[in-house]
C-alpha positions, 0 to 999 in steps of 0.5 A: 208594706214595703219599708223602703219608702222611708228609707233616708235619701243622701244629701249631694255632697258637694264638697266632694263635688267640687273637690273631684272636679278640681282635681279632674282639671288639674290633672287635664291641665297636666295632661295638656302640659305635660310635654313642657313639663318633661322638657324642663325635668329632662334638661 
């Protein structure tokens, strides 16, 4: 007999998911904006 039919399957977290999106978008966002940005610094 094999045990790892009952072995515990992990709910998805989707907080994590969530929060790893966001912060996927919000570096995109810098990325995409960056040269503004590094124009106000290097005034």
């Amino acid at each position: 007999m094999k045990e790892a039919k009952f072995v515990k399957r992990k709910k998805p977290n989707y907080k994590r998911a969530i929060v790893l999106i966001l912060v996927l978008l919000g570096v995109l966002y810098l990325f995409s904006n960056l040269e503004s940005i590094l124009s106000l610094f290097l005034k």
